[in-house]
C-alpha positions as CSV (number, residue, x, y, z in Angstrom):
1,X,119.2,113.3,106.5
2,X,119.9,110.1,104.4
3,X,117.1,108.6,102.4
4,X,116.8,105.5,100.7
5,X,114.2,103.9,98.4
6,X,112.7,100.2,98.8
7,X,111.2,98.4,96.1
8,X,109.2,95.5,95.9
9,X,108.7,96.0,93.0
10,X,105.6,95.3,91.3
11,X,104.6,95.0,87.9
12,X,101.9,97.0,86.0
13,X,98.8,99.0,87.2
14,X,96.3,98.5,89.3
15,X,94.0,97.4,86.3
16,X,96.9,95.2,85.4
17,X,97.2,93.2,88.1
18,X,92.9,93.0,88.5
19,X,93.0,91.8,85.0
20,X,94.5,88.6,87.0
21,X,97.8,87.0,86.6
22,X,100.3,90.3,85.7
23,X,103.2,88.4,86.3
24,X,103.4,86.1,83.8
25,X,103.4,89.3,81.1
26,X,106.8,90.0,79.7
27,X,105.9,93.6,78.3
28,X,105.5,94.1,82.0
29,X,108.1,93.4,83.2
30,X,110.6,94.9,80.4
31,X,108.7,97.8,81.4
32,X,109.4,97.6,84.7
33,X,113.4,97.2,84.5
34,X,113.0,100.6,82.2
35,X,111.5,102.2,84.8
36,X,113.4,100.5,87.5
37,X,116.7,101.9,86.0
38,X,115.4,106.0,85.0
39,X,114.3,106.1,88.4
40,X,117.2,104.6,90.0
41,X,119.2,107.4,87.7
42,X,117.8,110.3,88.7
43,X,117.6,109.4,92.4
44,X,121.7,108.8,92.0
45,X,122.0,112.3,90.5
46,X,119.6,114.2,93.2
47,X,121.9,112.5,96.3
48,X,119.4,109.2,97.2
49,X,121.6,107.3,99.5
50,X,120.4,103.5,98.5
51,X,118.1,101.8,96.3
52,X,117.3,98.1,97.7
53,X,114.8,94.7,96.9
54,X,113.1,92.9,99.0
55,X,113.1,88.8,97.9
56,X,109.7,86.8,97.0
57,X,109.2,84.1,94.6
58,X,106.0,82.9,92.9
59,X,104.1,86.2,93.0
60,X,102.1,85.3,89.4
61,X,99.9,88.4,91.4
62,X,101.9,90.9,90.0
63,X,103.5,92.1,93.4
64,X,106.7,91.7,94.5
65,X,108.3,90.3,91.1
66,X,111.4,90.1,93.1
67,X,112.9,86.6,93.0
68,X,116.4,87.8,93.0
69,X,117.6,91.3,94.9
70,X,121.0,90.9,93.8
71,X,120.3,90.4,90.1
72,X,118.1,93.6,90.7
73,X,121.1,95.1,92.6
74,X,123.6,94.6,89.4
75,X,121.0,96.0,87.0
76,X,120.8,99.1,88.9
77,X,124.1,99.2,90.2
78,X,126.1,98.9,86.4
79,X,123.7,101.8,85.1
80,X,124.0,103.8,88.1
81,X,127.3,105.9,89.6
82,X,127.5,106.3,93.4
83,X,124.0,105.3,94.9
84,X,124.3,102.3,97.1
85,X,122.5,99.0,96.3
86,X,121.2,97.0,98.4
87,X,118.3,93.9,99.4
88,X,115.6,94.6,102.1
89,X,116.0,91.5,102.5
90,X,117.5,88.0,101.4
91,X,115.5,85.4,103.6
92,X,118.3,83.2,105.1
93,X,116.0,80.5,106.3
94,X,115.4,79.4,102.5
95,X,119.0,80.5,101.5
96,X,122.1,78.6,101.4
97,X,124.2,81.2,103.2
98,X,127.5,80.3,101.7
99,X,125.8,81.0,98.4
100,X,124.8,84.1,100.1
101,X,128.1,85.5,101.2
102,X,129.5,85.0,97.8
103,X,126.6,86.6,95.6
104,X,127.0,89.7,97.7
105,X,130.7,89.8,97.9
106,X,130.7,89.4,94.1
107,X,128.5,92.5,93.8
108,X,130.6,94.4,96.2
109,X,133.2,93.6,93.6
110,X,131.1,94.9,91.1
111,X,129.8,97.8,92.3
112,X,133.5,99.5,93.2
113,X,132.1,98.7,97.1
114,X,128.6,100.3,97.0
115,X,127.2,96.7,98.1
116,X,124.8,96.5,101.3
117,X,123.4,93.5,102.9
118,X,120.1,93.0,104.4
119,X,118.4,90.2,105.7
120,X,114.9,88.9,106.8
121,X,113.5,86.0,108.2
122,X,110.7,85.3,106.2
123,X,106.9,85.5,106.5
124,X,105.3,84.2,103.6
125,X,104.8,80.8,103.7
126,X,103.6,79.9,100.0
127,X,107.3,80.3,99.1
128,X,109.5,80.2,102.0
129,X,107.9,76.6,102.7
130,X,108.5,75.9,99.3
131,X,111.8,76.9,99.1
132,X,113.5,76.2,102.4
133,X,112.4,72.8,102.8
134,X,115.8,71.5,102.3
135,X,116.0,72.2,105.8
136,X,113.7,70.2,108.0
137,X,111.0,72.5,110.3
138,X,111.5,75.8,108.9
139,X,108.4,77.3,107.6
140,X,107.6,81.2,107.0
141,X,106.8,83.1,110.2
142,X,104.0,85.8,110.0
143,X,104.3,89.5,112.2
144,X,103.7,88.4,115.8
145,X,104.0,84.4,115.7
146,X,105.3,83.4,118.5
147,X,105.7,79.5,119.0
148,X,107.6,77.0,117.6
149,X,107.6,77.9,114.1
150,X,108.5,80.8,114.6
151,X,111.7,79.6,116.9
152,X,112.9,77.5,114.6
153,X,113.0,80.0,111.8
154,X,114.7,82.6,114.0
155,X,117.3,79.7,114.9
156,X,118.0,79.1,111.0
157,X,117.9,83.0,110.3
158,X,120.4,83.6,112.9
159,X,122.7,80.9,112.3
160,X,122.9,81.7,108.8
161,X,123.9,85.1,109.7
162,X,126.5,83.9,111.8
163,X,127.8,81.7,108.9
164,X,127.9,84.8,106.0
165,X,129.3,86.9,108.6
166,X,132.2,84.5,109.4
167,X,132.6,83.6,105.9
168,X,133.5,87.3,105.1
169,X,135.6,87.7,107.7
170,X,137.5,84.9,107.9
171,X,140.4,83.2,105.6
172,X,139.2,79.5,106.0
173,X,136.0,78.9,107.9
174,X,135.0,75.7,109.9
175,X,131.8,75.8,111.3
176,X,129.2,73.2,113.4
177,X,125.4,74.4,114.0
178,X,121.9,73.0,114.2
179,X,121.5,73.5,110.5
180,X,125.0,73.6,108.9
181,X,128.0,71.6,109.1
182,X,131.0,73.0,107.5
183,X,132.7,71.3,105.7
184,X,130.8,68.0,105.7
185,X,133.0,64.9,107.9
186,X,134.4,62.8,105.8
187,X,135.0,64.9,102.8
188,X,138.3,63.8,100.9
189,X,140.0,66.4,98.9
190,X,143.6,65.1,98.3
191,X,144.6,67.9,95.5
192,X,148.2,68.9,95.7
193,X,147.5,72.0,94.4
194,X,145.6,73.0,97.3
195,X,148.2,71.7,99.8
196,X,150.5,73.6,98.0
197,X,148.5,77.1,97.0
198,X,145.6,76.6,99.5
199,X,144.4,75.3,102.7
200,X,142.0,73.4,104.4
201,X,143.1,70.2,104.2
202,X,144.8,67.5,106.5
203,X,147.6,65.3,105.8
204,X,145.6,62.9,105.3
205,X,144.1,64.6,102.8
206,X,140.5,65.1,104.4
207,X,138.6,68.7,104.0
208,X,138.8,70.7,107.2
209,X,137.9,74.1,106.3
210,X,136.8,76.0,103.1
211,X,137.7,79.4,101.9
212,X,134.8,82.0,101.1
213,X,136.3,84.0,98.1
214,X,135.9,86.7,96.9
215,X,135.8,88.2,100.1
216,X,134.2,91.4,99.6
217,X,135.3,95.0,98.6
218,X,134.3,96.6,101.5
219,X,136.0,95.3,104.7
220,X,135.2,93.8,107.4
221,X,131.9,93.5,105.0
222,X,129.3,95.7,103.4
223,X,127.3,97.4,106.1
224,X,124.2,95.5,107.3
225,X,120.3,95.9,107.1
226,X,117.3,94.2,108.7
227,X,114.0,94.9,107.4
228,X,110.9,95.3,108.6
229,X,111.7,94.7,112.2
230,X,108.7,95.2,115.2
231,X,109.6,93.3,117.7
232,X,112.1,94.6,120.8
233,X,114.1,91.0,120.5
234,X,114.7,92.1,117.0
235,X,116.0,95.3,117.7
236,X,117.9,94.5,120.3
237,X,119.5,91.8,118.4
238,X,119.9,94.0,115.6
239,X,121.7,96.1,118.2
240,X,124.0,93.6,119.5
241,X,125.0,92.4,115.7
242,X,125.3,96.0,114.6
243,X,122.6,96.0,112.1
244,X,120.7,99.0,111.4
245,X,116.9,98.1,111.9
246,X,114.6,99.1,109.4
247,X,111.2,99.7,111.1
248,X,107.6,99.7,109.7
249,X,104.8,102.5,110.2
250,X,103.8,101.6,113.7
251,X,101.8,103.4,116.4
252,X,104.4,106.5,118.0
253,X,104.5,104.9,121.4
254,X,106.1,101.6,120.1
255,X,108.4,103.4,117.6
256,X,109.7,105.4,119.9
257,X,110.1,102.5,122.7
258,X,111.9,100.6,120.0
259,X,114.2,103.5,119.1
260,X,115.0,103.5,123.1
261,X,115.6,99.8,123.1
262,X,118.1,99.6,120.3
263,X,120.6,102.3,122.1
264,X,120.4,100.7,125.1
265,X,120.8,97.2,124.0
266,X,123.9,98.8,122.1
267,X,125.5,100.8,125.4
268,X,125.4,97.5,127.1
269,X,127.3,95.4,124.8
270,X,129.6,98.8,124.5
271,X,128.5,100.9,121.3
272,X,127.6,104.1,122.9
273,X,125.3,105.7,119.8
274,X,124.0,108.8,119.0
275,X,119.8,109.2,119.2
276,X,118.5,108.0,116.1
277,X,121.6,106.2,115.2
278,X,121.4,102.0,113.5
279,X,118.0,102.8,113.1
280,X,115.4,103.9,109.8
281,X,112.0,104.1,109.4
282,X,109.7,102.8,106.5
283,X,107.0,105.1,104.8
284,X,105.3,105.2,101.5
285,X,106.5,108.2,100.2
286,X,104.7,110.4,97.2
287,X,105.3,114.2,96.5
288,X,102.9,116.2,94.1
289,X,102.3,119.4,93.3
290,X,99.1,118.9,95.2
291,X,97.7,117.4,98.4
292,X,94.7,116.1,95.9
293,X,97.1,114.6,93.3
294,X,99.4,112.6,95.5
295,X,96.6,111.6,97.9
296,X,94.8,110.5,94.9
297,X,98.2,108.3,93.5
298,X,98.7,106.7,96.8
299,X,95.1,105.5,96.9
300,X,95.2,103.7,93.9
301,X,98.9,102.6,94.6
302,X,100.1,102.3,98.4
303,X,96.7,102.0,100.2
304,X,95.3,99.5,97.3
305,X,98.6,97.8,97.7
306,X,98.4,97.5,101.4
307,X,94.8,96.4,101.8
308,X,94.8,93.7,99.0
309,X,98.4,92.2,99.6
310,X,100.0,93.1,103.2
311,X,97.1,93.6,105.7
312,X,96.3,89.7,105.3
313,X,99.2,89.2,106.9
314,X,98.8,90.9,109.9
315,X,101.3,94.2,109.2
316,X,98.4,96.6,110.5
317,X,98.9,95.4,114.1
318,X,102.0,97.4,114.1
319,X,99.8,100.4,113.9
320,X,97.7,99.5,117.4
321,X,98.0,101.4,120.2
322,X,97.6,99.1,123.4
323,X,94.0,98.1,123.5
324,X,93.3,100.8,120.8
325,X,92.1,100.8,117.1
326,X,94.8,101.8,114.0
327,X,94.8,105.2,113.1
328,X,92.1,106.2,110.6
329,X,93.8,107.2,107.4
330,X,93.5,110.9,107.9
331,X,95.2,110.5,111.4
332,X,98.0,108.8,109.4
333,X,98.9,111.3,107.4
334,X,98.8,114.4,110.5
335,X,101.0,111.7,112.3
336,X,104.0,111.0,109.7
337,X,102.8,107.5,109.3
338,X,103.1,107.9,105.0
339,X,104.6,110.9,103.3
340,X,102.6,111.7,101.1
341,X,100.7,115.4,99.5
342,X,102.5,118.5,98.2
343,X,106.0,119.6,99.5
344,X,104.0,121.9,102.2
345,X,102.1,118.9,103.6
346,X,105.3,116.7,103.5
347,X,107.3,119.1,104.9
348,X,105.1,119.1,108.0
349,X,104.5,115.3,108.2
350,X,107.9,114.8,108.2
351,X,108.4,117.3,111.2
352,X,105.4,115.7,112.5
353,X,107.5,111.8,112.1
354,X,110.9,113.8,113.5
355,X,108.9,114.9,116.8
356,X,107.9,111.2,118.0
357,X,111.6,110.0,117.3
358,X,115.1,111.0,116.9
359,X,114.8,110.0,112.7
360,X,118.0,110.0,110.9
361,X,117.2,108.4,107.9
362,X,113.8,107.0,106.1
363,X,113.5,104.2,103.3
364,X,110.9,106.0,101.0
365,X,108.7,102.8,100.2
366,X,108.6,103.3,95.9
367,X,105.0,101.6,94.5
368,X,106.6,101.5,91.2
369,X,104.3,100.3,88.5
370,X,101.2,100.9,90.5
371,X,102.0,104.7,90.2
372,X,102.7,106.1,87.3
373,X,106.3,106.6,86.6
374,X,106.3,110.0,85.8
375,X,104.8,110.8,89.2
376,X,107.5,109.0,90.7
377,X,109.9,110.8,88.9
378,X,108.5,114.2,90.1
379,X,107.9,112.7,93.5
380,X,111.6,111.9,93.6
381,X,112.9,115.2,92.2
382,X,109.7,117.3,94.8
383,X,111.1,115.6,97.8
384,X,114.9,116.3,97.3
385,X,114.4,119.9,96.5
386,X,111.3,121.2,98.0
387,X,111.2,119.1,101.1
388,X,114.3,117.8,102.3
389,X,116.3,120.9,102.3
390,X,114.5,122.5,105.5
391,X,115.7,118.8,106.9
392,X,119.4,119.9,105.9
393,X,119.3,118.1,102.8
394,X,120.8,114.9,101.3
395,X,122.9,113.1,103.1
């Protein structure tokens, strides 16, 4: 099966980041690219499929020191030889998407094609306010909004994606949205050398159309990623686009509903797919030589992440069954919601994940910093050798 690790990353230990105001250490985070890059190493030598970023900004916290994927991409990708790189994912509402389509392009380029492109709406409002206010009314939309904020950032999300995807595709683009007018009216570019060598222009020597360049590596573009998607009009959308959903721990009967949705949705706009197939799943992942060890690691890592940082923003609901409580944290780990304990247990959670959905391939959430790096070392090396090869292996 193909796995994948996510990063957020953060930035020091837990007593780090208590201590108050982690980010703004630079020992921190030079230790964190160190450890960014051995781990990213090893997982290209055991078979890892992809390392990806998400995007924040501001995080002074010590979580999710992540401004730029891409940048985080490069790093990885020129110290790396054949694992993919991708971003899990830029937030197109506070992007300019042209900028967008040529930063990844460039690292296509860069990479000898091992570029992948995710995107995300956005959810955190401290920054996506911040930075997308260049366009008017779009504002971070938390899990399960549903009214006008949230309409008009899925608008600006999914025109952007229209615009990257055209700009990769296509010699000269023109294009005319809610959000984006390309090229501006009334733009004068009278250059000879671009009537001669380029395009675009009229006689009169207006601008008509620009040209995307480089184009990348990988045609018709690298392949595409949406993270943490929960909702069915994501995944069918996701469908429709042919963008592989990645989706969160959620309760069984939703995953497995969602998993349902996307090959339908797919077979109707004529992609007939294999179970399991433009879909992953999301779980914390951890692999000791004991069920005590990693249990204790995750505690102090995952779960201390979750509870202090994500379950303010309303990621647990995921986890409801209909008119239900989340699962307690035992009933987590007999259910394949987190990965985590000594190849044994792992080995049976992930049968346990693999019976509640055709999975073909996991993003194995990485709480680098928070856990020590040698246990994510070993938990990398555990899982590819002791675990995943009654699964068939690496992909």
């Amino acid at each position: 099966m193909k796995v994948s690790l996510f990063y957020l990353p953060s930035i020091g230990s837990r007593e780090a980041i208590e201590a108050g105001r982690a980010g703004l250490r630079d020992d921190l985070y030079q230790q964190m690219l160190r450890e960014l890059a051995e781990q990213a190493q090893l997982a290209d030598r055991l078979g890892y499929d992809s390392v990806s970023f998400t995007e924040h900004h501001f995080h002074v916290e010590g979580f999710e020191i992540s401004n730029n994927p891409v940048l985080l991409d490069l790093y990885v990708g020129l110290r790396t030889e054949r694992i993919r790189v991708g971003q899990l994912g830029i937030v197109l509402p506070a992007q300019n998407p042209l900028r967008v389509a040529e930063d990844i392009a460039m690292l296509d380029h860069m990479t000898n094609g091992r570029a992948n492109a995710g995107f995300a709406r956005g959810y955190q409002r401290r920054w996506v306010d911040t930075m997308a206010q260049h366009l008017h009314g779009i504002h971070g939309a938390t899990p399960w909004q549903h009214d006008a904020v949230d309409e008009a950032n899925r608008a600006a999300f999914e025109e952007h994606f229209t615009i990257i995807k055209r700009a990769w595709t296509e010699e000269f683009l023109t294009f005319e949205g809610r959000y984006w007018r390309i090229p501006p009216e009334g733009t004068p570019w009278p250059l000879e050398a671009t009537r001669r060598w380029g395009g675009g222009v009229d006689a009169d020597g207006m601008l008509r159309a620009i040209s995307v360049v480089p184009k990348p590596l990988q045609k018709p573009h690298p392949p595409l990623f949406q993270p943490f998607a929960s909702s069915e009009r994501t995944i069918r959308w996701c469908a429709r686009e042919g963008v592989t959903a990645v989706l969160p721990p959620m309760w069984p009967g939703l995953q497995a509903r969602l998993f349902d949705a996307y090959r339908e949705e797919a077979a109707a706009h004529g992609r007939e797919l294999e179970p399991g197939e433009g879909l992953a799943v999301l779980r914390d992942l951890l692999v000791l030589d004991s069920d005590a060890e990693a249990r204790h690691w995750w505690e102090r890592g995952a779960a201390f992440c979750g509870a202090a940082w994500f379950a303010p923003f309303g990621f647990s609901e995921a986890l409801r069954p209909p008119g239900g409580a989340p699962p307690s944290v035992d009933e987590m780990f007999d259910l394949g919601l987190v990965l985590v304990g000594s190849p044994a247990t792992v080995r049976r959670q992930l049968s346990a994940l693999r019976s509640q959905a055709p999975v073909r391939w996991v993003f194995a959430w990485m709480y680098n910093g928070l856990i020590p790096h040698e246990k994510l070392m070993r938990s990398l090396e555990l899982f590819a050798t002791e675990v995943l090869p009654e699964f068939g292996g690496l992909e």
